[in-house]
Structures are given as C-alpha cells and as structure tokens.
C-alpha positions as protocol buffer text, in pm:
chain_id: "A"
residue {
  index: 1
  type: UNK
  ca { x: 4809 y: 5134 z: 2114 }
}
residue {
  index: 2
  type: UNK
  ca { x: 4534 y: 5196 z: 1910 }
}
residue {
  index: 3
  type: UNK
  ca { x: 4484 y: 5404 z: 1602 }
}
residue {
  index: 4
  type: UNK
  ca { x: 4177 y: 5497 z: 1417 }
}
residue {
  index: 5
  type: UNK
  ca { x: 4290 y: 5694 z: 1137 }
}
residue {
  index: 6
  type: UNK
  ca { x: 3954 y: 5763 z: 981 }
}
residue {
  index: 7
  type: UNK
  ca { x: 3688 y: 5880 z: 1174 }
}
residue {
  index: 8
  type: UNK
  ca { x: 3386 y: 6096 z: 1222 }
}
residue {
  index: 9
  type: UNK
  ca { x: 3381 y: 6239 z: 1602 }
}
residue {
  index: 10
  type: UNK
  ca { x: 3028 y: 6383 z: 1500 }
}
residue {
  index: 11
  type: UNK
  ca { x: 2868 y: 6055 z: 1426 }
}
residue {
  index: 12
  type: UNK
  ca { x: 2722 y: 5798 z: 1632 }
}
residue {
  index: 13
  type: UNK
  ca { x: 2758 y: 5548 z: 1391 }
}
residue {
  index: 14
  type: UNK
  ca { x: 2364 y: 5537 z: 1367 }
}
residue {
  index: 15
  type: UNK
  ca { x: 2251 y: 5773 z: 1144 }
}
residue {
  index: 16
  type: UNK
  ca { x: 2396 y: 6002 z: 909 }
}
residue {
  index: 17
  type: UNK
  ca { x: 2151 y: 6293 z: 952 }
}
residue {
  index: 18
  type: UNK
  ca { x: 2033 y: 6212 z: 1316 }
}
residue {
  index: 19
  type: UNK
  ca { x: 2408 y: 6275 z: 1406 }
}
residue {
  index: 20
  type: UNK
  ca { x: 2509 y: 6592 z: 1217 }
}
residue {
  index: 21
  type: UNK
  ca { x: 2089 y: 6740 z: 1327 }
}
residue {
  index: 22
  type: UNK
  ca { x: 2199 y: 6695 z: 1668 }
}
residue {
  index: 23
  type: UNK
  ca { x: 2491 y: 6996 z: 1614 }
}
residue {
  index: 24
  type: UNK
  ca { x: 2329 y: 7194 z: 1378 }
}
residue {
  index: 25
  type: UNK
  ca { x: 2238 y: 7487 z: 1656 }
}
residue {
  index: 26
  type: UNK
  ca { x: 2581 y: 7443 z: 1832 }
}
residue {
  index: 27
  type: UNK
  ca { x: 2782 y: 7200 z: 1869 }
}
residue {
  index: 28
  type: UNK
  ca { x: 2685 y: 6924 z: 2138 }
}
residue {
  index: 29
  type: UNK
  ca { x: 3024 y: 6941 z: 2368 }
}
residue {
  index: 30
  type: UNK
  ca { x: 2862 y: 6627 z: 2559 }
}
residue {
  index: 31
  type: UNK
  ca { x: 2813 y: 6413 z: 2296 }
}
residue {
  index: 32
  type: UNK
  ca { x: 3146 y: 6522 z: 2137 }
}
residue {
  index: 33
  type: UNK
  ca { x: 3327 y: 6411 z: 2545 }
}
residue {
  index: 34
  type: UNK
  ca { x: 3112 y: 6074 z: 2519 }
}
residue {
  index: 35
  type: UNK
  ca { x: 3285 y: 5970 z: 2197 }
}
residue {
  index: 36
  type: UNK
  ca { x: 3613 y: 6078 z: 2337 }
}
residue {
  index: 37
  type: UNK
  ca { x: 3605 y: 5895 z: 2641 }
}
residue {
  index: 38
  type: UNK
  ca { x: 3437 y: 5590 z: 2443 }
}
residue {
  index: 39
  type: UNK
  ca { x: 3738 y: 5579 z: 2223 }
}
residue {
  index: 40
  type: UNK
  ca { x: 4025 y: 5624 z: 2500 }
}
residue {
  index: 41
  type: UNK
  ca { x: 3809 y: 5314 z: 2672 }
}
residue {
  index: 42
  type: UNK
  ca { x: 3910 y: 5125 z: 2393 }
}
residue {
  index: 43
  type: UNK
  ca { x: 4243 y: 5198 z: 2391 }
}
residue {
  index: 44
  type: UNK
  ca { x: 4269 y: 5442 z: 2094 }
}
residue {
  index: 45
  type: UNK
  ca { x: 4545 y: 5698 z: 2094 }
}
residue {
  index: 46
  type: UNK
  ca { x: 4577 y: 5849 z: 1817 }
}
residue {
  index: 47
  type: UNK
  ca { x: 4264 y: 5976 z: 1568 }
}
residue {
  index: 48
  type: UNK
  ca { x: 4275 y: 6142 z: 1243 }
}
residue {
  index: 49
  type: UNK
  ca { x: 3885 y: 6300 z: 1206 }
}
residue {
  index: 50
  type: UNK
  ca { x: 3737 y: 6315 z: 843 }
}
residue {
  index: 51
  type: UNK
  ca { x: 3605 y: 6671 z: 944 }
}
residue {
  index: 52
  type: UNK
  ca { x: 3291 y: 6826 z: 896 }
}
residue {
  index: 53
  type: UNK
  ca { x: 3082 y: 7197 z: 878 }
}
residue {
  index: 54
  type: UNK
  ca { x: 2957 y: 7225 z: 1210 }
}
residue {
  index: 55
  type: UNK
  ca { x: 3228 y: 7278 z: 1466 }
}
residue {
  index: 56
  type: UNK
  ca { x: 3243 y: 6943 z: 1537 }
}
residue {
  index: 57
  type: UNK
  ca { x: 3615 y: 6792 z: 1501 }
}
residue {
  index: 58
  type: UNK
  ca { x: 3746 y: 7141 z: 1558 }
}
residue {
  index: 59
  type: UNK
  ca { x: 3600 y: 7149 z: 1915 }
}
residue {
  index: 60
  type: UNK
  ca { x: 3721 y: 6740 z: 1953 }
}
residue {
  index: 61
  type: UNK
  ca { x: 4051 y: 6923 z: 1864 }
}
residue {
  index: 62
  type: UNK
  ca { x: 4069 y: 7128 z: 2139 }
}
residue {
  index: 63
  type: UNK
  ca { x: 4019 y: 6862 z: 2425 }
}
residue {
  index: 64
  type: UNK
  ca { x: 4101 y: 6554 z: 2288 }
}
residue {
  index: 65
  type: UNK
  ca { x: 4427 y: 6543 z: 2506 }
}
residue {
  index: 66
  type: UNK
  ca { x: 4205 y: 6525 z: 2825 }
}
residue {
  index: 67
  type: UNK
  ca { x: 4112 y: 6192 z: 2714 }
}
residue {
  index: 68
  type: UNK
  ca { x: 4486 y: 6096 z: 2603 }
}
residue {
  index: 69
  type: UNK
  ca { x: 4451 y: 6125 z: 2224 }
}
residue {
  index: 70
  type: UNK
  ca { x: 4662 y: 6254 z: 1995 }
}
residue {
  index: 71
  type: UNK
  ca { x: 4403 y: 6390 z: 1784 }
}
residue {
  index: 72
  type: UNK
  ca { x: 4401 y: 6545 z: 1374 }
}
residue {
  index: 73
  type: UNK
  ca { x: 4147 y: 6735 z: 1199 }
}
residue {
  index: 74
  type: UNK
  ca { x: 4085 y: 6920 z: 861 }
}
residue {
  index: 75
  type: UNK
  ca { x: 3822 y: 7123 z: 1028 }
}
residue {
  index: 76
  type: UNK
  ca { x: 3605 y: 7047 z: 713 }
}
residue {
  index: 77
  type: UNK
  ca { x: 3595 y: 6885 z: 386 }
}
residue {
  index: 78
  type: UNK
  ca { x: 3686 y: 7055 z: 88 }
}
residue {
  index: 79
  type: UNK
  ca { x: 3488 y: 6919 z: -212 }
}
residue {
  index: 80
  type: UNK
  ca { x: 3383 y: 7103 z: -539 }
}
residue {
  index: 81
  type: UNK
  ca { x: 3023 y: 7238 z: -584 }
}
residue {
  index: 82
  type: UNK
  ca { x: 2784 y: 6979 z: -687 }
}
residue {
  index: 83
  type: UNK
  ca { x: 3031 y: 6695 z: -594 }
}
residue {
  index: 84
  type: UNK
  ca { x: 3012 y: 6435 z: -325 }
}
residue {
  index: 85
  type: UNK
  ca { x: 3107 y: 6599 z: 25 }
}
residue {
  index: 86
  type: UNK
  ca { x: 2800 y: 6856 z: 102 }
}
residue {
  index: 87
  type: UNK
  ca { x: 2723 y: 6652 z: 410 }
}
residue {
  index: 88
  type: UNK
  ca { x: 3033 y: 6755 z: 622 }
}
residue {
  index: 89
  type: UNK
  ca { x: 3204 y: 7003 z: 421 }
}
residue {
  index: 90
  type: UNK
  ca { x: 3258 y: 7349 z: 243 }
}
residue {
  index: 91
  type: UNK
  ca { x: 3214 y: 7361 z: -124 }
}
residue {
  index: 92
  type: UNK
  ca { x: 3441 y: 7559 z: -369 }
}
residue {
  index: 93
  type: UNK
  ca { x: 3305 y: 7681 z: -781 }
}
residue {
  index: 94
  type: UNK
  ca { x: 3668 y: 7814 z: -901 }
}
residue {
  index: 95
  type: UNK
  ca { x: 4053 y: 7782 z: -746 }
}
residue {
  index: 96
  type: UNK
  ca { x: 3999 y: 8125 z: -611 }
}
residue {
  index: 97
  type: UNK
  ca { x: 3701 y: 7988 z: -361 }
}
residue {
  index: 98
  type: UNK
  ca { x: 3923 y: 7702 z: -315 }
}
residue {
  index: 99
  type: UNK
  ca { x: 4240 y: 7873 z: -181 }
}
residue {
  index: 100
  type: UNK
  ca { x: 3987 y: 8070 z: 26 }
}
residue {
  index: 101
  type: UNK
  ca { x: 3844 y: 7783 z: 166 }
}
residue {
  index: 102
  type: UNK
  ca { x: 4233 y: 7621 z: 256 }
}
residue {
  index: 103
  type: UNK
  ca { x: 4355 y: 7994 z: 387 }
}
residue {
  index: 104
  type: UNK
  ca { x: 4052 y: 7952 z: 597 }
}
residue {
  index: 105
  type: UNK
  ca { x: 4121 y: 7609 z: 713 }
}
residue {
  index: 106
  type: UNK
  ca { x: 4473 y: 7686 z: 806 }
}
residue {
  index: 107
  type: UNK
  ca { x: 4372 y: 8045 z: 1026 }
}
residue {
  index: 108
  type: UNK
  ca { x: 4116 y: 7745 z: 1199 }
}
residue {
  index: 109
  type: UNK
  ca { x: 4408 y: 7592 z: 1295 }
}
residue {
  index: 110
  type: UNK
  ca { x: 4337 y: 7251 z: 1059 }
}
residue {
  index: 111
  type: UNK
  ca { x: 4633 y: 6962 z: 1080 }
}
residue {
  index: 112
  type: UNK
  ca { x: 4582 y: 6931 z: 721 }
}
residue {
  index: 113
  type: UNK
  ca { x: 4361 y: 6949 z: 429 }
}
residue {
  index: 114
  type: UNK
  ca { x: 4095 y: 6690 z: 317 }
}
residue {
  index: 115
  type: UNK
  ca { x: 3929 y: 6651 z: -45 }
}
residue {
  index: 116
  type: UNK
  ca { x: 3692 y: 6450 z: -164 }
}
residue {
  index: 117
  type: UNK
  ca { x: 3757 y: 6307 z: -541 }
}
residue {
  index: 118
  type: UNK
  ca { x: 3428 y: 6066 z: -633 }
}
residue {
  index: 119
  type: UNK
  ca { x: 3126 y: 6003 z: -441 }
}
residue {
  index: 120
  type: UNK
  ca { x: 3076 y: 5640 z: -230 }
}
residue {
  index: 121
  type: UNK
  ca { x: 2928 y: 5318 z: -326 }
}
residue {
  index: 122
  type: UNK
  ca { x: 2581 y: 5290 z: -426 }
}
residue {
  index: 123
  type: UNK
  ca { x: 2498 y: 4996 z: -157 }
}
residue {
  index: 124
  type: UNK
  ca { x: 2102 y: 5012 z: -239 }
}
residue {
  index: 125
  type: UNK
  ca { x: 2157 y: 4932 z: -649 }
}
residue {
  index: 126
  type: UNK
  ca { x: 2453 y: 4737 z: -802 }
}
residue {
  index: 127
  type: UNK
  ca { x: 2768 y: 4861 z: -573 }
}
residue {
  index: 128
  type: UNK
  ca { x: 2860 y: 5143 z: -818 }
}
residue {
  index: 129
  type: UNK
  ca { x: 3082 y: 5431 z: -708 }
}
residue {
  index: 130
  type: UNK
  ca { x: 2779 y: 5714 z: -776 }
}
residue {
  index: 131
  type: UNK
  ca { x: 2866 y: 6079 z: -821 }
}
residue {
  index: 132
  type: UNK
  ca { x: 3112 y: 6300 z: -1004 }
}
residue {
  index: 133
  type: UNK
  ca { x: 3476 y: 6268 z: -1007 }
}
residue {
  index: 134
  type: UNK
  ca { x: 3718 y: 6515 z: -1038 }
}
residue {
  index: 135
  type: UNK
  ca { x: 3907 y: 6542 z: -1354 }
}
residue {
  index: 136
  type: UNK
  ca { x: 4317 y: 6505 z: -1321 }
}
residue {
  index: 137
  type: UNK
  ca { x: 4397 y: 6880 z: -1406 }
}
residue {
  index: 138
  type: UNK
  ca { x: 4165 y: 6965 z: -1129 }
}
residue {
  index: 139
  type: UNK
  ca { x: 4286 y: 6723 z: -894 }
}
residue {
  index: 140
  type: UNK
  ca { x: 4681 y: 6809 z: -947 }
}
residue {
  index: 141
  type: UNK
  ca { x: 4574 y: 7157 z: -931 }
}
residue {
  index: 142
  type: UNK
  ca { x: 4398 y: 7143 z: -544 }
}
residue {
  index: 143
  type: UNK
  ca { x: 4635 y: 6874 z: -408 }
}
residue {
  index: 144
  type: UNK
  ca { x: 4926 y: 7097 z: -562 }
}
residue {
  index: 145
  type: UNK
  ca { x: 4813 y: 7427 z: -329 }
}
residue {
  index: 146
  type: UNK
  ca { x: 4709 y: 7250 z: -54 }
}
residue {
  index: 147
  type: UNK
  ca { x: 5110 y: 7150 z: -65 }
}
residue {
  index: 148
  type: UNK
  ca { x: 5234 y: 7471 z: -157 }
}
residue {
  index: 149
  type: UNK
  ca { x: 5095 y: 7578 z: 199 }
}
residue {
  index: 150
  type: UNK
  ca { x: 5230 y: 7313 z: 385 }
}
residue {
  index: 151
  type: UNK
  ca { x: 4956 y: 7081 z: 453 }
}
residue {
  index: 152
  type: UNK
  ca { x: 4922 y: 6708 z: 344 }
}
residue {
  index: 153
  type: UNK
  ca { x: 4615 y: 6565 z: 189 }
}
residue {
  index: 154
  type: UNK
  ca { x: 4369 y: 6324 z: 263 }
}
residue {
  index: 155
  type: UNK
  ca { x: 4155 y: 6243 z: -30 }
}
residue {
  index: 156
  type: UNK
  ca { x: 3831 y: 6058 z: -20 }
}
residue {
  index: 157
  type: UNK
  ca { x: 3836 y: 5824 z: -357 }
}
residue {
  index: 158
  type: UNK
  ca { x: 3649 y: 5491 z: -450 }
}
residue {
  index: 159
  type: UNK
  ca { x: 3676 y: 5363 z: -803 }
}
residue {
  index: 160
  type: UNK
  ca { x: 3932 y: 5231 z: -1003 }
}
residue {
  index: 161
  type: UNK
  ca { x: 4032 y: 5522 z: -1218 }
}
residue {
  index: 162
  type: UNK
  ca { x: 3956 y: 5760 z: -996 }
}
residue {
  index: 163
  type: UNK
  ca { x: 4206 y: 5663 z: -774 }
}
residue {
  index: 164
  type: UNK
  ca { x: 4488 y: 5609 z: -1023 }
}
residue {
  index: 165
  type: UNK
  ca { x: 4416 y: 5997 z: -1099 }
}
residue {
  index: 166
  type: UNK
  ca { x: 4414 y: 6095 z: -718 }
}
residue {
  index: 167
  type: UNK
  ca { x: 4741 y: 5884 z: -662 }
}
residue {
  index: 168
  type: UNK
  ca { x: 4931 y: 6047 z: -976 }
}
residue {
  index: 169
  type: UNK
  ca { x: 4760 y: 6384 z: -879 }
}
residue {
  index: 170
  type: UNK
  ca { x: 5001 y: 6347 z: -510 }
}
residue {
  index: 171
  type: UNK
  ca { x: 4769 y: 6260 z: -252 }
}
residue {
  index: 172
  type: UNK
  ca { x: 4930 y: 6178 z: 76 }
}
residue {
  index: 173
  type: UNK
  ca { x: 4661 y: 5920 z: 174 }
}
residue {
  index: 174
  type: UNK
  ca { x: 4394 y: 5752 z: -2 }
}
residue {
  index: 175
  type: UNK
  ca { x: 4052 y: 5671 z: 190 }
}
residue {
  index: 176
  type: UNK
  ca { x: 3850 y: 5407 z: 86 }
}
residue {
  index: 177
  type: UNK
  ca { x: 4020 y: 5307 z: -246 }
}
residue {
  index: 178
  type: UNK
  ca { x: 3690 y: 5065 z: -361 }
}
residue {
  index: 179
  type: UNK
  ca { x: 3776 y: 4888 z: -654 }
}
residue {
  index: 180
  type: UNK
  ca { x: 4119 y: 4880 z: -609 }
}
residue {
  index: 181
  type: UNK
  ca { x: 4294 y: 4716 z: -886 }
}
residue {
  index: 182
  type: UNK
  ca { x: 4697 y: 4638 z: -969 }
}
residue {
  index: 183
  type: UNK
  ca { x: 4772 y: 4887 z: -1206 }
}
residue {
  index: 184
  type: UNK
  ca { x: 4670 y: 5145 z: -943 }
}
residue {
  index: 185
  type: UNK
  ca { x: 4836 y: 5010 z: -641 }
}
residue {
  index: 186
  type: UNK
  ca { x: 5131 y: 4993 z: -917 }
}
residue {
  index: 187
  type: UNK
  ca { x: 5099 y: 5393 z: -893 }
}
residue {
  index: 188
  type: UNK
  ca { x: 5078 y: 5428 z: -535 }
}
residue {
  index: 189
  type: UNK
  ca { x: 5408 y: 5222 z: -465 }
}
residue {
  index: 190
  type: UNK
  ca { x: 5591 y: 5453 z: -652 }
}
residue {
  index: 191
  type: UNK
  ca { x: 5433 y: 5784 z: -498 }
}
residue {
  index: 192
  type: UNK
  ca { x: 5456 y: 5635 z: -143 }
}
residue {
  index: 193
  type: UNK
  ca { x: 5098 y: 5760 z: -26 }
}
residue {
  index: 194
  type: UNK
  ca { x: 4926 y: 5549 z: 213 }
}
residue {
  index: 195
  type: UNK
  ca { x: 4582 y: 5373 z: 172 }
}
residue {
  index: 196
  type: UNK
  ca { x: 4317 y: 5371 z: 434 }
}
residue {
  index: 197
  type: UNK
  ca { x: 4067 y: 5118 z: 317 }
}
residue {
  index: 198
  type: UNK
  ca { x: 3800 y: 5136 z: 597 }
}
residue {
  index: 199
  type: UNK
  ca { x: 3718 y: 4773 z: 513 }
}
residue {
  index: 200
  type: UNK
  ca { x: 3495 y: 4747 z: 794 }
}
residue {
  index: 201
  type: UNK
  ca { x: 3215 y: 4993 z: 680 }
}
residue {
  index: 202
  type: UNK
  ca { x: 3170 y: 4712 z: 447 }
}
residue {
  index: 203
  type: UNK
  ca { x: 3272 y: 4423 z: 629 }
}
residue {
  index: 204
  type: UNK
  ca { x: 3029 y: 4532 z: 954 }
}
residue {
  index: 205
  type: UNK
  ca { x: 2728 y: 4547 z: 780 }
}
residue {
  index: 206
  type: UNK
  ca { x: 2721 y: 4192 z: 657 }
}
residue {
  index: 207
  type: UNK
  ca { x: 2422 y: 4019 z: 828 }
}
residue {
  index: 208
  type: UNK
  ca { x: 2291 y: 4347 z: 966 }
}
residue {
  index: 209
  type: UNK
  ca { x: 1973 y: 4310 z: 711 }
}
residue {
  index: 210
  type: UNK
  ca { x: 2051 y: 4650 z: 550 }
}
residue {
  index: 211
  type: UNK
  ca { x: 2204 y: 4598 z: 169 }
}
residue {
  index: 212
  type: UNK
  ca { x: 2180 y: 4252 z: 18 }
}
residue {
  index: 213
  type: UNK
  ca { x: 2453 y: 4049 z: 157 }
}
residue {
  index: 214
  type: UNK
  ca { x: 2546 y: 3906 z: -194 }
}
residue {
  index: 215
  type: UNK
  ca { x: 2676 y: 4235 z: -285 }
}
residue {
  index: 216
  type: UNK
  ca { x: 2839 y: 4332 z: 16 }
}
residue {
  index: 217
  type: UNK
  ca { x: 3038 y: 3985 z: 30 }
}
residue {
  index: 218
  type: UNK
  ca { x: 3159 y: 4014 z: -339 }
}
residue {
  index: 219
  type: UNK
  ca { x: 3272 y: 4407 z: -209 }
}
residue {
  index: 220
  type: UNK
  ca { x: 3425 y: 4305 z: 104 }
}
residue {
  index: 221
  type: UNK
  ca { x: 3617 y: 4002 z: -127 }
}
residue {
  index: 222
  type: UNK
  ca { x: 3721 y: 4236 z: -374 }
}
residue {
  index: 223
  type: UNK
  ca { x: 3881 y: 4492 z: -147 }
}
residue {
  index: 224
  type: UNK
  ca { x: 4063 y: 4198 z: 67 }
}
residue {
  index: 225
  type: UNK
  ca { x: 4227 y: 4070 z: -210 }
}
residue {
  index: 226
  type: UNK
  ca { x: 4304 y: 4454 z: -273 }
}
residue {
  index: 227
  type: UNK
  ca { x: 4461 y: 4489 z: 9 }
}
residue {
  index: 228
  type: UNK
  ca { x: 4668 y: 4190 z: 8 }
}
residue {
  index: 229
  type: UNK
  ca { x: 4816 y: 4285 z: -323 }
}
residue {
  index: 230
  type: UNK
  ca { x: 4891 y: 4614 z: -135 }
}
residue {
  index: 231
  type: UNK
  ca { x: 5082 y: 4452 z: 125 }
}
residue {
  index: 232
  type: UNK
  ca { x: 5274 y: 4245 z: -63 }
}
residue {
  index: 233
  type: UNK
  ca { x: 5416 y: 4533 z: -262 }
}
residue {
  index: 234
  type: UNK
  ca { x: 5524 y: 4695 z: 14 }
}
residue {
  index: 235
  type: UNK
  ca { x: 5165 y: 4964 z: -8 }
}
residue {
  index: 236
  type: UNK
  ca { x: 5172 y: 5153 z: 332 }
}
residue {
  index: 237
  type: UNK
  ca { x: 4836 y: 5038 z: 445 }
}
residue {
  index: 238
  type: UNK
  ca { x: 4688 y: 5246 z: 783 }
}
residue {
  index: 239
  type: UNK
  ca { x: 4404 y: 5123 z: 1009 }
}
residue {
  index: 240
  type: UNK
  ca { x: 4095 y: 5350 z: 982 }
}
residue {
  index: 241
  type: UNK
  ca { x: 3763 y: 5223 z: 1030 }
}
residue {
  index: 242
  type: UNK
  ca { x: 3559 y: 5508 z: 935 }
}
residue {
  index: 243
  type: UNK
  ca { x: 3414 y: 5522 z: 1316 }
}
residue {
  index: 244
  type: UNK
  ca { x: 3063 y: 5666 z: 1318 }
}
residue {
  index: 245
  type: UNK
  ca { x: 2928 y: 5550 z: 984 }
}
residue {
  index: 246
  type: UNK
  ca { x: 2701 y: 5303 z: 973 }
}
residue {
  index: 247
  type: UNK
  ca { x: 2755 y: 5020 z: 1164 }
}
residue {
  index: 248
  type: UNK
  ca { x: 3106 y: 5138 z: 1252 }
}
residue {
  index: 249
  type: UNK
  ca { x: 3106 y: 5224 z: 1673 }
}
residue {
  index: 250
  type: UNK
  ca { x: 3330 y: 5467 z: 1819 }
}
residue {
  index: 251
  type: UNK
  ca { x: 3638 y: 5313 z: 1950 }
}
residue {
  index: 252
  type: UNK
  ca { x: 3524 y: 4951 z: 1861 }
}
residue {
  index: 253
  type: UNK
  ca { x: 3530 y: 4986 z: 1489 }
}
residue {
  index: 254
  type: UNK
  ca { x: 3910 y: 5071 z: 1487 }
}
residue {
  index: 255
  type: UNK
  ca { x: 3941 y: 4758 z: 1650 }
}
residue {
  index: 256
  type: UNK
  ca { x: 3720 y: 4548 z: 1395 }
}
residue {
  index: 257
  type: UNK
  ca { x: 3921 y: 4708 z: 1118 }
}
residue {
  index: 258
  type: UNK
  ca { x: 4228 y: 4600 z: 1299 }
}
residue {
  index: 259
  type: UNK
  ca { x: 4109 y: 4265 z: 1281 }
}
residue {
  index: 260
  type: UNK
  ca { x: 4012 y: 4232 z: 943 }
}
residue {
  index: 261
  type: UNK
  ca { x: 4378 y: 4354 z: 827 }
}
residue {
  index: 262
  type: UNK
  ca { x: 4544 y: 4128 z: 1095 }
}
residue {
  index: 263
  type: UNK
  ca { x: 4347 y: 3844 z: 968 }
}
residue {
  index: 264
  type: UNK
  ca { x: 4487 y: 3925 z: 600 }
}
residue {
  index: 265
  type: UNK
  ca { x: 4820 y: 3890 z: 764 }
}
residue {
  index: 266
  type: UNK
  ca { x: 4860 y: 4272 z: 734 }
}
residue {
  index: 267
  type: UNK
  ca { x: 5071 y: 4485 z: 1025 }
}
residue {
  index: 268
  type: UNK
  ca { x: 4897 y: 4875 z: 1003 }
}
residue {
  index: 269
  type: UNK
  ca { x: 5206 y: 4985 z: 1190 }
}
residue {
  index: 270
  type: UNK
  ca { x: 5378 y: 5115 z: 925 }
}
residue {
  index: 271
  type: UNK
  ca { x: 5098 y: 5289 z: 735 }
}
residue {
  index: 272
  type: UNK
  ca { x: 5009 y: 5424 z: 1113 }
}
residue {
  index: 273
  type: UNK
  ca { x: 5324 y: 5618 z: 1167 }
}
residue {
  index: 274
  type: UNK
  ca { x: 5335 y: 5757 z: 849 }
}
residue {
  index: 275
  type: UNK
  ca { x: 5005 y: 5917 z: 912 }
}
residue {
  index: 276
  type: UNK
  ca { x: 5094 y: 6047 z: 1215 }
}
residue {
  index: 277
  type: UNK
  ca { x: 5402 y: 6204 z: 1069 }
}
residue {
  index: 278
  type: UNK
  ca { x: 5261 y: 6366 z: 785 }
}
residue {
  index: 279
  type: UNK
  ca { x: 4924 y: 6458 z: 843 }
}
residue {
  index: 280
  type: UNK
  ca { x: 5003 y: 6773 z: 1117 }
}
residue {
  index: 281
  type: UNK
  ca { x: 5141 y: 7112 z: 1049 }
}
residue {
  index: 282
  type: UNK
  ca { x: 5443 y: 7163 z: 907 }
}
C-alpha cells in the first residue's frame, strides 16, 4: 500500500500556473479523474492533498473512493496576507478573518486545517528559504484555534528557526522542514508531530537542467542527513512527495520519495498511520 501524504491533485507536476489556469473557470472534473486513476495505478491508497482556492481537492474529495483512495483535504490553505501561500489558498489580516476562514473550512467539510509558516527555497539564487515567517505568538495563536475546533494541522515550514517555532507552536505535521537541524528535531521528539520532508521535490530535479545541480546536491545532502537524525530519535517521519510540483508525477513521485527514505534505511510506516489517524475529523 501506498501513501502519498503530500500532494497537489490540481497539479500536473509541470507547471505551477499552467495547472491551477486550467481550473480557474471551473474546476476540470477530467483532469481531476486522470490524476485519480493515475495514482490508484500506482498503487496509492491513501492521499492527504495540500489544498488549494479553486475547488480542486474539495471535488477530488468527493470521488476519490471510486478510485479506492482514502483521500484528505483542507479545502484550502490558510496563510496570512502578504505571506507565502496566495497560490492555492485564502488569506487572513487579523484572528477574526482567520477563524472565519477555519469556520468556513469546516462547513466545506475540510479533514483538517493547513497553514503555511515561511515561504520555500529560493532554487534560482543561493537556496535561501525567501518570504516572511510567522512570528511564535502568531503561530501558537492559529494552530491553538484550529485545535480548539477539532481539527489537526498541517503546517508548511522550511528553515531552521522557523520550524523550531512551528514545532513548539503544536503543529501536528511538519511539511518540508528544509534546513532541519538537531536542536529542532530535539523539539519535535518531545511534541510527537510528524515530519513530511518531500525530499524528492529536491531530489527529482537533479540532472533535469533546471537549478544548478551544485546547490541542489548540497540541499538534497543536507536534508538526508536530516532525516536520518530524525529516525534515529525515534522522529515519526511520513512519505509525501509533494506530487504535482515540479518534477514530482502523480502517483510515481510517492514512490520516488519512498525510495529515497528506504534507501536511508527509513520505514514511513509509522509516520503513515499517524497521519491517517489524526489528520480527519474528529
């Protein structure tokens, strides 16, 4: 059994803006029953979408089990206004627009609530994380009522600090985690979240004649030896490719990413099962 417990059912794993363009009007229910079926052709049971603003995962919600997956979504991203996350999700200026925007997420029928808490890597300059992160008050404060109404969170977070804040702040899972360092995996033994570390959005674009290599090796490197630090503390580590970002095919990229762990000597099962525990309706 296969899980992929990041993905993007809107993506094609092409283009960014070619893929969310193509649902802008309405969503396009054909392309949405193509990934579907591509994933249960590879075996993939269970999928936890990132969400996005179009319709998209919400409508991969709702037919999912034709294709024999057992399938999650936040509906959107939440993300503050300004911040990283305008490309799939709903923006918030104050707490009161963000309890809206979770009140509205839960009458949408969302399996739980996703956040975004930095911006990604800055593949085209030095590797960076690039955008704003949220501050810790803020953080506890979002994560904190997302919990009060019964949903677990999935936070987006690259860079070191940033994810020792989003760890102490309660996060339920951790996607990404770039930069990864001891001290913070330190933090996330102790509160039991799991990391999701997509390796493979890094790791399949080695070669491809897109970013210098140089750079992408020394990231891939870095988060491997991340993620073996993880495992040897006991880290709940999930498999989650990211499927539909560059690079990253539906239903095959779970499988790379399984790879990649397996050959770190890491078992996802664990991290797996928690996910599928904790991230539905309670």
């Amino acid at each position: 059994m296969i899980f992929e417990c990041h993905g993007h059912i809107i993506l094609d794993g092409l283009s960014y803006s070619g893929s969310v363009s193509r649902h802008e009007a309405a969503v396009d229910e054909a392309f949405v029953r193509k990934n579907l079926k591509i994933n249960a052709d590879h075996g993939v049971v269970f999928y936890r979408d990132g969400g996005d603003k179009h319709g998209v995962s919400e409508y991969a919600r709702k037919i999912a089990i034709e294709y024999g997956i057992d399938y999650r979504s936040p509906i959107y991203i939440i993300h503050k206004k300004g911040y990283y996350g305008n490309l799939f999700g709903r923006s918030y200026d104050d707490l009161f627009e963000y309890r809206q925007l979770v009140d509205l997420a839960k009458q949408l029928g969302a399996d739980f609530i996703k956040l975004t808490a930095s911006g990604m890597l800055d593949f085209s300059g030095d590797g960076s994380v690039i955008g704003q992160p949220l501050s810790s008050e803020i953080l506890r404060e979002i994560i904190g009522i997302a919990h009060g109404e019964g949903f677990a969170v999935m936070v987006h977070v690259n860079g070191t600090d940033n994810i020792k804040r989003t760890a102490e702040a309660g996060a339920d899972s951790l996607e990404h985690g770039f930069f990864m360092d001891d001290d913070a995996l330190s933090i996330i033994s102790q509160t039991g979240a799991v990391w999701v570390p997509t390796i493979a959005t890094v790791g399949n674009q080695i070669g491809k004649g897109i970013y210098d290599d140089e750079l992408l090796t020394k990231i891939f490197d870095n988060h491997k030896a991340a993620l073996k630090s993880a495992a040897a503390i006991g880290v709940p580590i999930a498999c989650g490719s990211d499927a539909g970002a560059s690079c990253v095919s539906q239903g095959l990229g779970a499988h790379n990413e399984l790879a990649i762990l397996e050959s770190l000597g890491i078992n996802p099962t664990r991290g797996n099962k928690i996910i599928e525990e904790i991230f539905r309706r309670r």
